[in-house]
PyMOL Python script that loads the backbone (N, CA, C, O; Angstrom):
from pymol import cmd

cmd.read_pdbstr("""\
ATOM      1  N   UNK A   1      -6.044  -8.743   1.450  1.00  0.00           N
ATOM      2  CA  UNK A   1      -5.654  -7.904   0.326  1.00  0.00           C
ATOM      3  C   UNK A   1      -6.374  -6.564   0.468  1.00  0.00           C
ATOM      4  O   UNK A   1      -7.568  -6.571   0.767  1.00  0.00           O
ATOM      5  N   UNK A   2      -5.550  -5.105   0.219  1.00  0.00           N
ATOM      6  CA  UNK A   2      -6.458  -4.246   0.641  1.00  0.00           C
ATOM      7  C   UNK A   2      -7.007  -3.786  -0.480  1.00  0.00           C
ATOM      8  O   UNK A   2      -7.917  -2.971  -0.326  1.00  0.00           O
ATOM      9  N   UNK A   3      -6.759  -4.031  -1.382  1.00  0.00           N
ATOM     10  CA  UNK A   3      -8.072  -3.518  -2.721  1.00  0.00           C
ATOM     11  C   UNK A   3      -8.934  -4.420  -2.657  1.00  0.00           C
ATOM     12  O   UNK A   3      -9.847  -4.160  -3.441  1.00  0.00           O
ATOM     13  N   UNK A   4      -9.093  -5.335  -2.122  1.00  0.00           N
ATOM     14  CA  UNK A   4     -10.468  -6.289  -2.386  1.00  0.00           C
ATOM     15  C   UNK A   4     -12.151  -6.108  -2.192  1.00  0.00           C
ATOM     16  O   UNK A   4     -13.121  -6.609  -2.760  1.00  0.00           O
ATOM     17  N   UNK A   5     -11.926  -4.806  -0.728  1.00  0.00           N
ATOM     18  CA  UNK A   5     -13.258  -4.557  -0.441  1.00  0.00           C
ATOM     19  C   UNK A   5     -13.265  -2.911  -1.694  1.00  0.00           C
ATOM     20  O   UNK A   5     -14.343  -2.430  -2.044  1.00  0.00           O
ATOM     21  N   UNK A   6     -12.439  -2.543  -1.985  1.00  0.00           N
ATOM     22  CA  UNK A   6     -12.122  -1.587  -2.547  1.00  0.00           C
ATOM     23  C   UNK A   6     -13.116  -1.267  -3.931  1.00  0.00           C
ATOM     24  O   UNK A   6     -13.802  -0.247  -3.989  1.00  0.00           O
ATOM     25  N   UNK A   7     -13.086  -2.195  -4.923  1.00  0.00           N
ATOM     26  CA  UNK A   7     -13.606  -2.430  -5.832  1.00  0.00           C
ATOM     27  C   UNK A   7     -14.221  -4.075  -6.011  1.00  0.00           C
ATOM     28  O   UNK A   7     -14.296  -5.021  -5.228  1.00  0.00           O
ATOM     29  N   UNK A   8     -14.614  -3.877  -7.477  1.00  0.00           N
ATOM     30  CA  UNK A   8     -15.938  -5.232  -7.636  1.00  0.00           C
ATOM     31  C   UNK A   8     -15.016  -5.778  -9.134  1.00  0.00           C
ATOM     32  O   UNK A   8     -15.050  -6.790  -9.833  1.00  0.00           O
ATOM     33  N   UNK A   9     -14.282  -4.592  -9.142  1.00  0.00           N
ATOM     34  CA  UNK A   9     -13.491  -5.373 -11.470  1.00  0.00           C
ATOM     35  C   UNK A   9     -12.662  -6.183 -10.774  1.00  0.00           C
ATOM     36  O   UNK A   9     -11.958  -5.949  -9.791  1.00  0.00           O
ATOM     37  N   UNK A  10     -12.919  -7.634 -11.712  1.00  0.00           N
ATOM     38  CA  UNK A  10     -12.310  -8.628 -11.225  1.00  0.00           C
ATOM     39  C   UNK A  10     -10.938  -8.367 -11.920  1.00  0.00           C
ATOM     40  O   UNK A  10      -9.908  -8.685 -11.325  1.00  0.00           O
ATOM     41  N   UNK A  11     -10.882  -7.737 -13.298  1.00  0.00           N
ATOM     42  CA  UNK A  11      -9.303  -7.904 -13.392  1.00  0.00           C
ATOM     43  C   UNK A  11      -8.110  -7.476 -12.235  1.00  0.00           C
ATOM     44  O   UNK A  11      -7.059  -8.081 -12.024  1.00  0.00           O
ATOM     45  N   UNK A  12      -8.606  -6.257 -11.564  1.00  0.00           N
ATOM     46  CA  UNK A  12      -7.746  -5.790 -10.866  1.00  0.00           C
ATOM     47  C   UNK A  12      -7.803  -6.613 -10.106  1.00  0.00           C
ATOM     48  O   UNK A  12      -6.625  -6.756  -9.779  1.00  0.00           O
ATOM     49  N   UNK A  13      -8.623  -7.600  -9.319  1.00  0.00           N
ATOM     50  CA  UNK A  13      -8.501  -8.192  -8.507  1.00  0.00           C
ATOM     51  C   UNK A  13      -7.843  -9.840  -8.587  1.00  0.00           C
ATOM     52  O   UNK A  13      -7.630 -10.586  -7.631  1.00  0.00           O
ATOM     53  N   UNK A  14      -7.619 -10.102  -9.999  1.00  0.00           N
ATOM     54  CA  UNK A  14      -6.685 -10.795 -10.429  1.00  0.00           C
ATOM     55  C   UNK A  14      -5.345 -10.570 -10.573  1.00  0.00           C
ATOM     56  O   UNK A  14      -4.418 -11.309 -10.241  1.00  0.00           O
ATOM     57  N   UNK A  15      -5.307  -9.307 -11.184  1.00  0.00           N
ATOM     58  CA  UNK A  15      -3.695  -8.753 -11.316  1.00  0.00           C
ATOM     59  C   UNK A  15      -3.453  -8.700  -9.974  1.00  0.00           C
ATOM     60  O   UNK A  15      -2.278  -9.055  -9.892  1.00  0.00           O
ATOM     61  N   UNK A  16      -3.949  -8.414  -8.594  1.00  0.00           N
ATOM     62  CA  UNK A  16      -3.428  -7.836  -7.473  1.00  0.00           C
ATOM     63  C   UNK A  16      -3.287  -9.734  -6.603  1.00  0.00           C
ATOM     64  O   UNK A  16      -2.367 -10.093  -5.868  1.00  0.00           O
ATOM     65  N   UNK A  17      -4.189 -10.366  -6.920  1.00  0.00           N
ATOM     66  CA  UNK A  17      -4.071 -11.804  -6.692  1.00  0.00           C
ATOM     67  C   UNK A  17      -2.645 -12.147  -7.148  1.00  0.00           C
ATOM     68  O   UNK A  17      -1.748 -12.483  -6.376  1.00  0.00           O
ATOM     69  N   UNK A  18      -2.534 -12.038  -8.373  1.00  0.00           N
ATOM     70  CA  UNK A  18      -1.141 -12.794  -9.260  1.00  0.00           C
ATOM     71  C   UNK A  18       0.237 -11.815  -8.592  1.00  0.00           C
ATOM     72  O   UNK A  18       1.267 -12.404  -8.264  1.00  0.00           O
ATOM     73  N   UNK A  19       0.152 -10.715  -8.482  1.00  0.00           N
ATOM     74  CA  UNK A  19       1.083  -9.701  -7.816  1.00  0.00           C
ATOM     75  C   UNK A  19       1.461 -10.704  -6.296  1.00  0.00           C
ATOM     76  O   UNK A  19       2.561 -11.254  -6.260  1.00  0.00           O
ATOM     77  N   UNK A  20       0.708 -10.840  -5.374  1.00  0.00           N
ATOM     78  CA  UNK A  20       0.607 -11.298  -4.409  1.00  0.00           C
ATOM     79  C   UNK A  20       1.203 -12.778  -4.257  1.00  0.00           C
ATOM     80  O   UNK A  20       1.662 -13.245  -3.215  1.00  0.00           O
ATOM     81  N   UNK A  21       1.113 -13.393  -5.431  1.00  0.00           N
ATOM     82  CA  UNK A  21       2.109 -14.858  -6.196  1.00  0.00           C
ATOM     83  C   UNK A  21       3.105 -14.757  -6.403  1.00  0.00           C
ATOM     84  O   UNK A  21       3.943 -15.540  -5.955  1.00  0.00           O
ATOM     85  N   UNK A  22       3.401 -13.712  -7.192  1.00  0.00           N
ATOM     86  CA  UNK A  22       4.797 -13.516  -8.001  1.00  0.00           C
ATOM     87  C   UNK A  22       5.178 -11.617  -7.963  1.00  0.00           C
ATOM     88  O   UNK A  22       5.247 -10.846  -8.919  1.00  0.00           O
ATOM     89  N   UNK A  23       5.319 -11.406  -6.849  1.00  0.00           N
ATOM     90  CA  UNK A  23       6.039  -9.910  -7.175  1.00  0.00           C
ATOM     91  C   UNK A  23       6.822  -9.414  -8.004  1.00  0.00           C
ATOM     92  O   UNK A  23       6.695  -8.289  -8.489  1.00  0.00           O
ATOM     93  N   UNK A  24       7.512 -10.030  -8.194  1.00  0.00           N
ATOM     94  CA  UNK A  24       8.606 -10.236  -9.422  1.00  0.00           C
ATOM     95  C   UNK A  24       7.747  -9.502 -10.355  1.00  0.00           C
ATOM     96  O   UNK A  24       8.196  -8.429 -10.758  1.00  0.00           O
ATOM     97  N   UNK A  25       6.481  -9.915 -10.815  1.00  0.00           N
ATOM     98  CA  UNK A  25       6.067  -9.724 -12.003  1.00  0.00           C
ATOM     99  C   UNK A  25       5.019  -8.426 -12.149  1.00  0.00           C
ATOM    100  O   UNK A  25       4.014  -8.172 -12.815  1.00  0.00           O
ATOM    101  N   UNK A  26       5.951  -7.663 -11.000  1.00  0.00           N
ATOM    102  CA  UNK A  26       4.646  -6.445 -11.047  1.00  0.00           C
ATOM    103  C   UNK A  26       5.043  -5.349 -11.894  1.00  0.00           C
ATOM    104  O   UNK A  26       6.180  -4.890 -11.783  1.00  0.00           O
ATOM    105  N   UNK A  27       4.188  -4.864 -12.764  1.00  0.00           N
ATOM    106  CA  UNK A  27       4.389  -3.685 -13.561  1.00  0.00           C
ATOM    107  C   UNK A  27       3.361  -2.718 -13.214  1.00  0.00           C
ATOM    108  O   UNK A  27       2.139  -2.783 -13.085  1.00  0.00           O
ATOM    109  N   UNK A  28       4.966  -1.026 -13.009  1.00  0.00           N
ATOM    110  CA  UNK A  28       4.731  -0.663 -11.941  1.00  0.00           C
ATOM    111  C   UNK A  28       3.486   0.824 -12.864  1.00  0.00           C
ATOM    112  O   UNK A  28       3.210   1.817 -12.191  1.00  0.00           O
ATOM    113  N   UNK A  29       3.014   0.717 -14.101  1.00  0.00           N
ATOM    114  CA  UNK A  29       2.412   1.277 -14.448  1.00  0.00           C
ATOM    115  C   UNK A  29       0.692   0.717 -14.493  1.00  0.00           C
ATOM    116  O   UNK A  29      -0.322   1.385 -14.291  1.00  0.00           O
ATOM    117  N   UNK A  30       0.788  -0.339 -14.738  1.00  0.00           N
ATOM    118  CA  UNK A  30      -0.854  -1.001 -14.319  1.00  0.00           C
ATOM    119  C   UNK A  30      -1.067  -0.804 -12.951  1.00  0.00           C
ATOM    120  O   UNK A  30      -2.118  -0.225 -12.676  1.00  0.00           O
ATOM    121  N   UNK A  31      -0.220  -1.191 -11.860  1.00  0.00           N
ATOM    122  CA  UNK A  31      -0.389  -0.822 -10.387  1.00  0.00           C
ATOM    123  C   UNK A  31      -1.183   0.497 -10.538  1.00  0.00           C
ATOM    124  O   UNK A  31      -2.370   0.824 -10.520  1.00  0.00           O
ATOM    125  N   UNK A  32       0.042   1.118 -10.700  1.00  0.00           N
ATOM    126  CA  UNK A  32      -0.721   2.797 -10.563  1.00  0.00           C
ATOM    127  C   UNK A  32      -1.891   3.128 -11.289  1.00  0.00           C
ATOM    128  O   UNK A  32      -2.627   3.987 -10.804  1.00  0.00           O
ATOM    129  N   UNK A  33      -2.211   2.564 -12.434  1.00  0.00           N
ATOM    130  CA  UNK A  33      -3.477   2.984 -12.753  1.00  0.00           C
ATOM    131  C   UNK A  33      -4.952   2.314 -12.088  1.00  0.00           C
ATOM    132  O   UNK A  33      -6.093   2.776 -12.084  1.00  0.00           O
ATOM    133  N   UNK A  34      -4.235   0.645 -11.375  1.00  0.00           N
ATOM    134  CA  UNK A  34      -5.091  -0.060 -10.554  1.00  0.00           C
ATOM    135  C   UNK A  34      -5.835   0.536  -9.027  1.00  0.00           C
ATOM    136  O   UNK A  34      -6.967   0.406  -8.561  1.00  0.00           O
ATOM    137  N   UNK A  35      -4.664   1.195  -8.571  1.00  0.00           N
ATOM    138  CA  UNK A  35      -4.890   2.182  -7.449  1.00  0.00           C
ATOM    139  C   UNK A  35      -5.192   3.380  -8.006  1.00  0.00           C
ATOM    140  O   UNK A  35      -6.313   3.647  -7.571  1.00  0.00           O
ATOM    141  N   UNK A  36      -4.735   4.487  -8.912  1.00  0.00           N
ATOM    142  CA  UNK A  36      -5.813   5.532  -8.744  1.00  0.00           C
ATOM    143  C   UNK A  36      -7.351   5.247  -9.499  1.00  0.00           C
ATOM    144  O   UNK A  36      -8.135   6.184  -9.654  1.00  0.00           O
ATOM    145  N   UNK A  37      -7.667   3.906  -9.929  1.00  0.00           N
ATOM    146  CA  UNK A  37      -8.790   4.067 -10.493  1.00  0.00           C
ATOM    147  C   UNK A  37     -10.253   3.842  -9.034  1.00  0.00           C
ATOM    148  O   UNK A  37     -11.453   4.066  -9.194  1.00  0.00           O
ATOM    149  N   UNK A  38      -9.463   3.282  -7.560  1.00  0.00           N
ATOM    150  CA  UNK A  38     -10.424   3.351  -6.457  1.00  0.00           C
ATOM    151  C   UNK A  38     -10.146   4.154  -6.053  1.00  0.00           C
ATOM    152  O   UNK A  38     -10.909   4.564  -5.178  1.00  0.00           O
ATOM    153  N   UNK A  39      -9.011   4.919  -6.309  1.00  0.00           N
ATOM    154  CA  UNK A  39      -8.745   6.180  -5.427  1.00  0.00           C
ATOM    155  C   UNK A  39      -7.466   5.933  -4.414  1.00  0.00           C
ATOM    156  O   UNK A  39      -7.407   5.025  -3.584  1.00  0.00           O
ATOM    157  N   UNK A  40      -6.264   7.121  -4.702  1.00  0.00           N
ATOM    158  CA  UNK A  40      -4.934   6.718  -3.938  1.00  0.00           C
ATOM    159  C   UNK A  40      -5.155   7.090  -2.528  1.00  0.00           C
ATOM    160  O   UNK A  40      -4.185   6.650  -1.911  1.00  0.00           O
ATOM    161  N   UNK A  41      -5.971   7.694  -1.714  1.00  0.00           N
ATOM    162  CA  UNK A  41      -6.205   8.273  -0.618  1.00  0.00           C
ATOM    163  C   UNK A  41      -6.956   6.877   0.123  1.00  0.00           C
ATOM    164  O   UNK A  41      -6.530   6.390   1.170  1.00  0.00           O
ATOM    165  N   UNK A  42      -8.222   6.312  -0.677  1.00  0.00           N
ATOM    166  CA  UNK A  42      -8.867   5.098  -0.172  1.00  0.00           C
ATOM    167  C   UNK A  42      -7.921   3.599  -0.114  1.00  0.00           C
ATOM    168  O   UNK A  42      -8.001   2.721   0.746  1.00  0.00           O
ATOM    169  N   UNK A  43      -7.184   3.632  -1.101  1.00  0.00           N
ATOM    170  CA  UNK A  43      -6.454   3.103  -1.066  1.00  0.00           C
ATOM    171  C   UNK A  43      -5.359   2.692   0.032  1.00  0.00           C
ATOM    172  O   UNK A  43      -5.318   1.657   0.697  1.00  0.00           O
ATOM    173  N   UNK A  44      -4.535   3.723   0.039  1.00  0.00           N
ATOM    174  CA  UNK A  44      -3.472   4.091   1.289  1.00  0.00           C
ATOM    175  C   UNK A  44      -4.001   3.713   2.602  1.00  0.00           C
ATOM    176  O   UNK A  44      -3.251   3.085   3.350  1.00  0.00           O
ATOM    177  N   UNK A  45      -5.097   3.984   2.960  1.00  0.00           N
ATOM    178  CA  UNK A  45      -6.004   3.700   4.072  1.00  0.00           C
ATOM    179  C   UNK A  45      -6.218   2.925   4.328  1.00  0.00           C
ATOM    180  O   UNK A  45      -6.481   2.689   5.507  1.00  0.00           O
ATOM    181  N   UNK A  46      -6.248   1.827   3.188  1.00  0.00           N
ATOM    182  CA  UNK A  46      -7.057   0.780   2.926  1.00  0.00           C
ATOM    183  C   UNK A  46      -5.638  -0.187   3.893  1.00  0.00           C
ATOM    184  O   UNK A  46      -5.566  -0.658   5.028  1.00  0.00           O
ATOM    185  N   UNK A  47      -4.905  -0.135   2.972  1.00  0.00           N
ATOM    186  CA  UNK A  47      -3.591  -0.632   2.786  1.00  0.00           C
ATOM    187  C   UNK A  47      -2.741  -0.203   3.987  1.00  0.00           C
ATOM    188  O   UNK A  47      -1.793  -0.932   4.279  1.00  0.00           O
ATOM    189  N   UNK A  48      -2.917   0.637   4.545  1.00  0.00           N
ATOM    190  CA  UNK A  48      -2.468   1.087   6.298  1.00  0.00           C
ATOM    191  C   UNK A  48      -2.656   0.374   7.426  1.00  0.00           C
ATOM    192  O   UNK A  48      -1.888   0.051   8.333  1.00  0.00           O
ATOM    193  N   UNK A  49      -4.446   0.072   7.109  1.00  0.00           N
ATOM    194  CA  UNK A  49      -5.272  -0.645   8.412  1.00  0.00           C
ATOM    195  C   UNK A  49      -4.530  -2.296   8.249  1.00  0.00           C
ATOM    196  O   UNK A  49      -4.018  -2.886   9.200  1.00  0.00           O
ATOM    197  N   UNK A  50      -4.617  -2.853   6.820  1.00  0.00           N
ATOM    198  CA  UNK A  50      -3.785  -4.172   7.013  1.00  0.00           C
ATOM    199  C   UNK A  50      -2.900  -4.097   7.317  1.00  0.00           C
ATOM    200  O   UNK A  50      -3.024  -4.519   8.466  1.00  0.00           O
ATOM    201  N   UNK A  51      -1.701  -3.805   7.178  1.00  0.00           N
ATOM    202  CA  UNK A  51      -0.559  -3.723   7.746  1.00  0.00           C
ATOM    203  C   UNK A  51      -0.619  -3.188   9.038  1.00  0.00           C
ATOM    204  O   UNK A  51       0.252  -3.544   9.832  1.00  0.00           O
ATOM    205  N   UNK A  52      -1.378  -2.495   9.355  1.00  0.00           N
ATOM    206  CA  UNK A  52      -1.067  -2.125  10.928  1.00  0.00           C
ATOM    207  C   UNK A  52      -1.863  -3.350  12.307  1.00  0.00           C
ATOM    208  O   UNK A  52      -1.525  -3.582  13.468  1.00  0.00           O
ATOM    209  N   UNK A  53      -3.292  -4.017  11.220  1.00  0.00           N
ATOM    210  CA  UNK A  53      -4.146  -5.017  11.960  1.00  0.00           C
ATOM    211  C   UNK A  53      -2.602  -6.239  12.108  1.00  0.00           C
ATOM    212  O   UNK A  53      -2.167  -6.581  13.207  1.00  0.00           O
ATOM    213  N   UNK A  54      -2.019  -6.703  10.812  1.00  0.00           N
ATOM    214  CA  UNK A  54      -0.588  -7.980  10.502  1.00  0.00           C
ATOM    215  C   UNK A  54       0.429  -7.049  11.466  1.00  0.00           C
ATOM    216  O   UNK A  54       0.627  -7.871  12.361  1.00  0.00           O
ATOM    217  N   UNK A  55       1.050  -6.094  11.779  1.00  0.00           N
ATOM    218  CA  UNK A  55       1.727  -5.557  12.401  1.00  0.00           C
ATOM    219  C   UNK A  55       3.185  -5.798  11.439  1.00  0.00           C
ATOM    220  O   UNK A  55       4.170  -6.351  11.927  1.00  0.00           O
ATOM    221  N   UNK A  56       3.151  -5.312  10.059  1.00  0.00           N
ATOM    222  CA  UNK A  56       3.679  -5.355   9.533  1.00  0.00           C
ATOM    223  C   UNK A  56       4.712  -3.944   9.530  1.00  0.00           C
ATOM    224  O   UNK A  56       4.074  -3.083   8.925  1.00  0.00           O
ATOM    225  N   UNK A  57       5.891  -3.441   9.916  1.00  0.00           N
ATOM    226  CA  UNK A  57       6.180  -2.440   9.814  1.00  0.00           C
ATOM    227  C   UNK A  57       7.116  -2.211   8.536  1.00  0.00           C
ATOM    228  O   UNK A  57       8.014  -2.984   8.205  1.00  0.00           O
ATOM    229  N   UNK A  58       6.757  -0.989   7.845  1.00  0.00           N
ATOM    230  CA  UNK A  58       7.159  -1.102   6.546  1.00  0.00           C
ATOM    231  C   UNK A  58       7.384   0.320   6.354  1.00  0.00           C
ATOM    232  O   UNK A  58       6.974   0.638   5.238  1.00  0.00           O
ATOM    233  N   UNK A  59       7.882   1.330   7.010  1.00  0.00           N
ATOM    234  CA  UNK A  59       8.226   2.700   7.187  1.00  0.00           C
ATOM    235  C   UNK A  59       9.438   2.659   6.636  1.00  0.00           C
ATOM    236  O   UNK A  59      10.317   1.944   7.116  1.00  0.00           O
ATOM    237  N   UNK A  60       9.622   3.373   5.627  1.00  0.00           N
ATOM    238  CA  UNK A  60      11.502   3.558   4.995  1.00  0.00           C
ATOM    239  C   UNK A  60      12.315   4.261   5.897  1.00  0.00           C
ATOM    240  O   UNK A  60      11.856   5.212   6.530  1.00  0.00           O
ATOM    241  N   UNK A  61      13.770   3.793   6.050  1.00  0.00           N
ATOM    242  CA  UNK A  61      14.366   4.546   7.284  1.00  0.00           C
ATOM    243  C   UNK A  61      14.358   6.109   6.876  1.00  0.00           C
ATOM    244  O   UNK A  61      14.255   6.852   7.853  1.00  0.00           O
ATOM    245  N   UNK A  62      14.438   6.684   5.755  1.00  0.00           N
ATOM    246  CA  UNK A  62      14.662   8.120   5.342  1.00  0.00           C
ATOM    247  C   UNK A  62      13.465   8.652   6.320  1.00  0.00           C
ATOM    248  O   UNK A  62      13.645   9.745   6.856  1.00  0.00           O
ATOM    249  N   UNK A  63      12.364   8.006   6.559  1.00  0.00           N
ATOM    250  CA  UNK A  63      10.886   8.932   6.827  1.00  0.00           C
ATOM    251  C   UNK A  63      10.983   8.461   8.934  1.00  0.00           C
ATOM    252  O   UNK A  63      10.730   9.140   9.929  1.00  0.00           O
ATOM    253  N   UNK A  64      11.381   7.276   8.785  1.00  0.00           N
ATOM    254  CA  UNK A  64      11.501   7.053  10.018  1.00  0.00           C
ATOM    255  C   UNK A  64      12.677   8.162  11.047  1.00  0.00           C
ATOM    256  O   UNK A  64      12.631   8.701  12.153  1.00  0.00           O
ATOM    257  N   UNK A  65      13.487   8.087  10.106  1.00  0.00           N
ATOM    258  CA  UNK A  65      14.401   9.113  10.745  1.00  0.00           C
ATOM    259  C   UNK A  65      14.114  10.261  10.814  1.00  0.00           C
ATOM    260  O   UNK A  65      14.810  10.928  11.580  1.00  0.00           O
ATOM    261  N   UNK A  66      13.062  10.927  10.110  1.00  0.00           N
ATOM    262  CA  UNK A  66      13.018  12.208   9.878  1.00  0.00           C
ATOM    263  C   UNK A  66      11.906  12.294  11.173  1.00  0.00           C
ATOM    264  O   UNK A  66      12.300  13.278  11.799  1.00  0.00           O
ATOM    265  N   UNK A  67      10.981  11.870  11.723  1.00  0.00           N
ATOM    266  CA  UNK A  67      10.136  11.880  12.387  1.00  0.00           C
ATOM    267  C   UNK A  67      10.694  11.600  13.901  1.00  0.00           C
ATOM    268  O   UNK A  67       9.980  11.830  14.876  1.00  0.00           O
ATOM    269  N   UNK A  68      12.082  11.065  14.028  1.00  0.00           N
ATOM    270  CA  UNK A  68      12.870  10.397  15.283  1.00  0.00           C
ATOM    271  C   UNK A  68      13.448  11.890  15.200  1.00  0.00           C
ATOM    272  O   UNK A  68      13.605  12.358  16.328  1.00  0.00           O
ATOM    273  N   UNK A  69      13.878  12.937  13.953  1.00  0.00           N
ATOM    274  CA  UNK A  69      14.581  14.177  14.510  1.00  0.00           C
ATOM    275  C   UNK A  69      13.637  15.021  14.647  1.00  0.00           C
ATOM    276  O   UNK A  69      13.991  16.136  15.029  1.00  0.00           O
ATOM    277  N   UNK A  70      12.311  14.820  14.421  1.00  0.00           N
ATOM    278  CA  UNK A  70      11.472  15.690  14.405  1.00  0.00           C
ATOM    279  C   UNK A  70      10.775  15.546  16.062  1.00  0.00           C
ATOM    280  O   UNK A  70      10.201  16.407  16.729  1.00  0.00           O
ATOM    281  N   UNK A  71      11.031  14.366  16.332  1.00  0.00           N
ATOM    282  CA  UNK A  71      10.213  14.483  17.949  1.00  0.00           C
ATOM    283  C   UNK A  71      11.209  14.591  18.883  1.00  0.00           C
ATOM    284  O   UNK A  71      10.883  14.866  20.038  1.00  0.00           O
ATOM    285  N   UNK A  72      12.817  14.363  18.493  1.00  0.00           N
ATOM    286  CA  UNK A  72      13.827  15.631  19.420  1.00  0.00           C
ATOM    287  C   UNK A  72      13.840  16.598  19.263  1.00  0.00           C
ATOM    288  O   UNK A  72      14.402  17.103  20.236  1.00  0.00           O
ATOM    289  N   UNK A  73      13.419  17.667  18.268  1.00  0.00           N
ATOM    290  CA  UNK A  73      13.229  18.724  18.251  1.00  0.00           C
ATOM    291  C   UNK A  73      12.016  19.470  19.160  1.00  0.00           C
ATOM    292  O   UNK A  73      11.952  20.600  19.642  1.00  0.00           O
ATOM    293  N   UNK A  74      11.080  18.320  19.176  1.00  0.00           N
ATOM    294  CA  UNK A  74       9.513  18.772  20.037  1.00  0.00           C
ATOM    295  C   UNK A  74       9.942  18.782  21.559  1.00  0.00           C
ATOM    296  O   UNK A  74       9.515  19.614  22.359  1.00  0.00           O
ATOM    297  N   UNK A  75      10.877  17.717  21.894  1.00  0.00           N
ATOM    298  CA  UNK A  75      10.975  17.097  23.443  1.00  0.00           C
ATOM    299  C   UNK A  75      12.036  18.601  24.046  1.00  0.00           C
ATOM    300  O   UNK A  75      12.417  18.658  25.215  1.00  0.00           O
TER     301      UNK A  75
END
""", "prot")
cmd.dss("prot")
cmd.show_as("cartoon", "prot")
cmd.util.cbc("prot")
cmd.orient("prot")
C-alpha cells in the first residue's frame, strides 16, 4: 500500500485498507483530502515506485498516445 510508510493516522490507513477491499466504496472526496494531507507530490511517488516495483501498467491511452506522438516528432 503506498500511503502506509507515508503517514502514522491510523484512520487513513484504515479507509485506504477498506478501499483496497471494496473499491466500490471509495469516496472520491475523503481520498483527496487523505492524499493531500501527506502530500500529493509524496504521494504520487510513493504510489509510482509500487506499481512500477508490481509492474503494474496503468498509463491512460490519452497520455500514452500523446508521448508515442511526441517521440515521432523527436525521432
Amino acid at each position: 500500500m503506498a500511503i502506509k510508510d507515508l503517514t502514522s493516522n491510523k484512520k487513513i490507513h484504515e479507509r485506504f485498507n477498506a478501499l483496497a477491499e471494496d473499491p466500490d466504496a471509495l469516496d472520491p472526496k475523503q481520498l483527496l483530502k487523505d492524499v493531500n494531507s501527506v502530500g500529493k507530490g509524496r504521494f504520487s511517488q510513493r504510489l509510482a515506485a509500487v506499481l512500477q516495483k508490481n509492474n503494474v501498467d496503468v498509463c491512460p491511452p490519452y497520455i500514452a498516445g500523446a508521448l508515442t506522438y511526441l517521440k515521432g516528432k523527436l525521432e
